[in-house]
Backbone as CSV, one residue per row, in Angstrom:
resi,resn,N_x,N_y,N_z,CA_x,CA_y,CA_z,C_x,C_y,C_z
1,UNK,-63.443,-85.595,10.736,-63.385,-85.626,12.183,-62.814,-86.945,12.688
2,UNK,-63.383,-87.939,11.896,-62.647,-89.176,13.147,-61.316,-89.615,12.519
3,UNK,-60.979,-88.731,11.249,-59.906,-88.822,10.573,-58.432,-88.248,11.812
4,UNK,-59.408,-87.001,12.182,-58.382,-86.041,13.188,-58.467,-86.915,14.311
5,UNK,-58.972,-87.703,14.781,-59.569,-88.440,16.041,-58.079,-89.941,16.358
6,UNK,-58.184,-90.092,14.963,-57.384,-90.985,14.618,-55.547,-91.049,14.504
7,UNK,-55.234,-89.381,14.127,-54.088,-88.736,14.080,-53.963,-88.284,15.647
8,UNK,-54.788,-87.601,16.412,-54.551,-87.456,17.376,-54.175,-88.644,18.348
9,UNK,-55.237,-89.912,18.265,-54.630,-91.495,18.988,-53.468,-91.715,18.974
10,UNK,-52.865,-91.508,17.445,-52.115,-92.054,17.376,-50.553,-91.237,18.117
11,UNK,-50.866,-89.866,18.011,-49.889,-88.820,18.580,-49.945,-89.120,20.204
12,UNK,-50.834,-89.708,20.433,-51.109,-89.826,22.470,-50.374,-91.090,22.460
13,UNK,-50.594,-92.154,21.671,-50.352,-93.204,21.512,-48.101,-93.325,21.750
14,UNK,-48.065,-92.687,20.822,-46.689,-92.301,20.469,-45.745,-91.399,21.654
15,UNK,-46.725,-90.517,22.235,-46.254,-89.867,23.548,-46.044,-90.542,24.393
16,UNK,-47.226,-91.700,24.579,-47.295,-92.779,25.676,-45.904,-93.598,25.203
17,UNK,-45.707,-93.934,24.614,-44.452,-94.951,24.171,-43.578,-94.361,24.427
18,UNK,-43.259,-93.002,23.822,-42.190,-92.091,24.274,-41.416,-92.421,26.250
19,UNK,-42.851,-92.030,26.365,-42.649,-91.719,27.952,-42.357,-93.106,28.258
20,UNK,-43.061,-94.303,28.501,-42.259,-95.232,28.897,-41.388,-95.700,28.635
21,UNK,-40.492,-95.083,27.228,-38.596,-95.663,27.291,-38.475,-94.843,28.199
22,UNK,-38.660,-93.417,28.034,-37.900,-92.871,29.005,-37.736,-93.770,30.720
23,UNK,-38.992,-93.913,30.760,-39.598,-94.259,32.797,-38.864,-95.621,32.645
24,UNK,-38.435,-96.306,31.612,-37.642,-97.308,31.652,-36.443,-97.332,32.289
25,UNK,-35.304,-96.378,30.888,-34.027,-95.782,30.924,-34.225,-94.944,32.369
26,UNK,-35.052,-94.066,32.782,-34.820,-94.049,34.844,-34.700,-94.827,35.397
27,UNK,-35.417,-95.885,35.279,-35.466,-96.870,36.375,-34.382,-97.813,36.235
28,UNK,-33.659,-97.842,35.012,-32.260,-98.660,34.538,-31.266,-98.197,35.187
29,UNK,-31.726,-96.616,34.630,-30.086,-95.701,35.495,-30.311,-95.971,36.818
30,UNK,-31.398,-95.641,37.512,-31.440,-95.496,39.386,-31.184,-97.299,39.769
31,UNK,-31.255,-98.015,38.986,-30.965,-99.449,39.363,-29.324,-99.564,39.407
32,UNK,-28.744,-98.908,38.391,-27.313,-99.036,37.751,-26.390,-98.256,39.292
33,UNK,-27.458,-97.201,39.433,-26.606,-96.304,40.586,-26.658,-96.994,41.788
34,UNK,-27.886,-97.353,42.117,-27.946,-98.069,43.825,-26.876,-99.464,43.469
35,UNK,-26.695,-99.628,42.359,-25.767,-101.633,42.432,-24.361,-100.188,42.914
36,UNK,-23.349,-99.609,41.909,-22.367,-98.683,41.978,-22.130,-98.185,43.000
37,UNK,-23.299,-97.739,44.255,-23.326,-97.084,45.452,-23.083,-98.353,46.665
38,UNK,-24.113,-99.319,46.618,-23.051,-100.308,47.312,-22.232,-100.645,47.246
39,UNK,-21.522,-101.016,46.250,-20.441,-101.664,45.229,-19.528,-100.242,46.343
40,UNK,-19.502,-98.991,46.189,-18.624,-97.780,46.670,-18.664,-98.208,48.097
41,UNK,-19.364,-98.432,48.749,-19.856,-98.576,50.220,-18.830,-99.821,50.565
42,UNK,-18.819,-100.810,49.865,-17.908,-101.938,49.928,-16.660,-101.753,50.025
43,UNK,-16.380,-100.923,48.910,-14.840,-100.257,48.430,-14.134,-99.807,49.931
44,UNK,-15.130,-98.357,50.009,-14.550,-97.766,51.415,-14.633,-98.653,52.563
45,UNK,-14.894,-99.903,52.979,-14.967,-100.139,53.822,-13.837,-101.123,53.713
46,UNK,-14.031,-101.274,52.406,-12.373,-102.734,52.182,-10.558,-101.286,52.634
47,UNK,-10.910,-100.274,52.101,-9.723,-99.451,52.052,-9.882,-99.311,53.696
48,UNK,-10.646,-98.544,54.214,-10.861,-98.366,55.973,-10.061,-100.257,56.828
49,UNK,-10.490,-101.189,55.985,-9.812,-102.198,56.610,-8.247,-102.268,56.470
50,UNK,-7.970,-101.756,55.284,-6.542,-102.291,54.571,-5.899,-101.382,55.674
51,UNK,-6.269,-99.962,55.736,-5.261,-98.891,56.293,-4.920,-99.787,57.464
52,UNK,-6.255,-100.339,58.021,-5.796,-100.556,59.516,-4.469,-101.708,59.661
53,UNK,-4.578,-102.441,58.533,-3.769,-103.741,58.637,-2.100,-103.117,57.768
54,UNK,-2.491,-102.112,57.370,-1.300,-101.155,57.238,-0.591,-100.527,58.287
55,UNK,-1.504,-100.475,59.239,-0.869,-99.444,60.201,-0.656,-100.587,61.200
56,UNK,-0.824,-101.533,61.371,-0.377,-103.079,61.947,0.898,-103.057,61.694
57,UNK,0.988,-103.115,60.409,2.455,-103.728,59.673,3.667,-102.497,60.401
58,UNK,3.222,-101.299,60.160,4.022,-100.246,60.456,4.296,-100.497,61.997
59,UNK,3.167,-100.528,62.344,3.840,-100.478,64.366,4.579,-101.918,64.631
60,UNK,4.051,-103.275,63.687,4.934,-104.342,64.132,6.287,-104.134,63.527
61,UNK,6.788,-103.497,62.358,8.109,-103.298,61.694,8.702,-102.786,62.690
62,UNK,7.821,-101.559,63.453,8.848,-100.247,64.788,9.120,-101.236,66.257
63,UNK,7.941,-102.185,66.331,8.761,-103.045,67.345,9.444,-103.988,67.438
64,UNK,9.867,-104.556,66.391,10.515,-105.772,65.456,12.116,-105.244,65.448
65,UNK,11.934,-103.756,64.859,13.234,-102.733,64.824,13.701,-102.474,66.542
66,UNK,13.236,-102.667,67.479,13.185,-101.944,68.739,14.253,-103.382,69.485
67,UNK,13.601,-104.249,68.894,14.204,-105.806,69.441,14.798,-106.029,68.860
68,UNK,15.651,-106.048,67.715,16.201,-106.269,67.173,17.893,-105.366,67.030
């Protein structure tokens, strides 16, 4: 009996370990995603700037061309 007592500890024991790599490797990935998701949030907001300073360049080239 405390032979089985002992095999069983050790199987809870081993589950428990199990489970916290896992609850680790989640909390690594959901860390990895929220840095990637700002990091994206940044991106689109740098491209949303560029267009605009694109579309600067374009209307100053058409009035540059107009005076010229």
């Amino acid at each position: 009996m405390a032979k089985e007592k002992a095999v069983e500890l050790s199987l809870m024991e081993k589950a428990e370990q199990d489970m916290q790599g896992m609850v680790e490797q989640h909390n690594e990935l959901v860390n990895s995603i929220n840095e990637m998701n700002s990091r994206l949030t940044e991106l689109k907001q740098l491209i949303v700037e560029h267009q605009g300073y694109m579309k600067g360049l374009k209307a100053c080239d058409k009035e540059c061309a107009k005076d010229a």
